[in-house]
N, C-alpha and C positions, 0 to 999 in steps of 0.2 A: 286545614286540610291540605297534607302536600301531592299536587301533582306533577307526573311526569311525560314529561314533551321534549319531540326532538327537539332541539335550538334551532333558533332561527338567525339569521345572518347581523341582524341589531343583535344581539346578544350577545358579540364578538368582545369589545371592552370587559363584560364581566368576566368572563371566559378567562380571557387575558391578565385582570387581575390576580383572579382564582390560579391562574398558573404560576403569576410571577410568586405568590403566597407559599404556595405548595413544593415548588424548588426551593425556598429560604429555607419551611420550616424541616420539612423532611432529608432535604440533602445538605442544609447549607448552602444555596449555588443561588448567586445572582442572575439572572438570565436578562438577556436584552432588550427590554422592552419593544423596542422597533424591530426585532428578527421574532421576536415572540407573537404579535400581534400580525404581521406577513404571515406568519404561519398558521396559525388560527382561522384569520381573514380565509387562508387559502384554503382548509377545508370544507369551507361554505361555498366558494369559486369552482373548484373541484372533487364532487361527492364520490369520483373513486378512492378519495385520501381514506373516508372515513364520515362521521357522524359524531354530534356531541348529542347527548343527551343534558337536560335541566333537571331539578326538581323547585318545585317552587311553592310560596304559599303567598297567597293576596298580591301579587305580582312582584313579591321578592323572590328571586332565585337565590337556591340558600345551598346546592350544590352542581356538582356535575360532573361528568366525564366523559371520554373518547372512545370512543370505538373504530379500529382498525382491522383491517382486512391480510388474513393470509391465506393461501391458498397451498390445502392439504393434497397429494398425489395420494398417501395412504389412503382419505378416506373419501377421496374424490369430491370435494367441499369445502369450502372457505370454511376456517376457524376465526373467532370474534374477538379479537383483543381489547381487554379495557385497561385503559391507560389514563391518568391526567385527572386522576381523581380528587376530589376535592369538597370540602363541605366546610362551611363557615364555621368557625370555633366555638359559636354559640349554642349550635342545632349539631352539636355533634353527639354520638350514642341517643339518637332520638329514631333510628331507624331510615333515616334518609339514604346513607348509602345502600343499605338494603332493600329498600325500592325502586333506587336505579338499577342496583346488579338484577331485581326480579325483574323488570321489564324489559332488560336486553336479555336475562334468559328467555322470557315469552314472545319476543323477537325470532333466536335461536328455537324456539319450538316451532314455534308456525313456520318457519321456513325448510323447506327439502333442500337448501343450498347450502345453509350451516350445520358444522357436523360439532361444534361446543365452543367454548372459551377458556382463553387462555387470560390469565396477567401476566404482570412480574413487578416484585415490591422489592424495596431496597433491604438488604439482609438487617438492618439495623431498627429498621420500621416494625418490633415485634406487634404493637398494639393495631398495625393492619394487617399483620398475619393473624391476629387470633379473628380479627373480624372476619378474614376470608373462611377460615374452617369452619370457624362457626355459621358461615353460609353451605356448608358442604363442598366446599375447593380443597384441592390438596397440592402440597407444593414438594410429594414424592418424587414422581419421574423425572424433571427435567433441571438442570441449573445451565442460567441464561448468560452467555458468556457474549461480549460486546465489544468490536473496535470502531470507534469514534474520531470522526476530524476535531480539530483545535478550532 
């Protein structure tokens, strides 16, 4: 049976793996371990960063992701970013991500403060763009354009 819980600040390590895994396999990109794991750490330090969610079963966590915060003037309400997404290789096409994406929408319902969510997948990622639509997202309106430090 898998459930879904926000992480708790122990959880940071798998987190951290799950991240370094998911920039390898999806981008290519080595990421830092020691800048990766500060950064992680730090949104358990400081909950305005954001939020991870788990999923888990018999106390393995078998995925997860992030939730970030931006704030909408159009619709006067934070929009939910999920970012850092991640599910072990094993448990994957078993519906896991689609029980975290449903509980950060039932998040976003119960609350009068979010007004919906947004991603952003790397253009090359076709097999998480069919799983988005297939959840009812659309990646019509907007292309996400990014300047980054070295």
């Amino acid at each position: 049976m898998i459930t879904i819980r926000k992480a708790r600040p122990d959880d940071w390590e798998t987190i951290t793996y799950f991240q370094l895994r998911m920039a390898s396999e999806t981008e290519g990109i080595q990421l830092d371990h020691a800048v990766l794991s500060e950064g992680v750490r730090s949104v358990f330090a400081q909950p305005s960063k954001g939020f991870y969610l788990v999923a888990e079963n018999e106390n393995q966590i078998l995925g997860s992701l992030m939730v970030t915060f931006e704030w909408s003037d159009w619709r006067n309400r934070q929009i939910y970013w999920i970012q850092s997404v991640y599910v072990l290789p094993n448990f994957r096409n078993q519906g896991i991500y689609r029980s975290l994406y449903n509980y950060v929408v039932s998040l976003a319902e119960q609350s009068d403060e979010v007004g919906g969510i947004r991603l952003y997948v790397d253009r090359s990622n076709l097999s998480a763009q069919q799983v988005y639509s297939r959840l009812g997202m659309n990646g019509e309106h907007y292309q996400v354009f990014e300047w980054m430090k070295p």
